[in-house]
C-alpha positions, 0 to 999 in steps of 0.5 A: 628644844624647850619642854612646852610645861616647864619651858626648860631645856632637858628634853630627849627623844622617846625610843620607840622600837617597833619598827625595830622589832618588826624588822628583826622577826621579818629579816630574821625569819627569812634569813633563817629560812634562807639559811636552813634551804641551803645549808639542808642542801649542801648537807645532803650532798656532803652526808650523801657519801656515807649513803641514804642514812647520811643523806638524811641525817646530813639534810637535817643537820645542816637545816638545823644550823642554817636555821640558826646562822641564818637567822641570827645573822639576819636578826641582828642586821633587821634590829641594827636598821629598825634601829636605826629607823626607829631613831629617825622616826621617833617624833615623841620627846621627853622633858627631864625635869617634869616628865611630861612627854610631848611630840613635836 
């Protein structure tokens, strides 16, 4: 492909990642909720045998770090697919030579 300014041939695609992002915070949020649900759950349970105080503490801490499994887990397959898509949508290119960017 040729820039439409300088007719040469250096021309690359414009990286855009909003969709990128978008998908990330959305998987990323609904991971960390997933994640935190049932890990709160399965701390219950397993804190449930030092008694109440267990069980509560054991619901906290396995909402804590569902949270954070799930949704770093869950972000970084959101931003490798938005990624991805980002890379197939991208519709805007960039010359090297002038700096002119166009879409095609």
């Amino acid at each position: 492909m040729r820039c439409p300014r300088c007719l040469r041939e250096g021309v690359d695609k414009v990286l855009d990642e909003r969709v990128g992002r978008a998908c990330s915070l959305g998987m990323g949020a609904a991971g960390g909720y997933a994640g935190a649900a049932t890990l709160a759950k399965a701390g219950a349970i397993w804190g449930g045998t030092l008694g109440s105080l267990g069980t509560l503490l054991g619901a906290l801490l396995g909402a804590i770090c569902g949270g954070l499994l799930g949704g770093l887990g869950a972000g970084t397959v959101g931003w490798l697919v938005g990624r991805a898509l980002d890379r197939r949508l991208s519709e805007e290119f960039f010359c090297k030579a002038c700096e002119h960017r166009f879409k095609r």
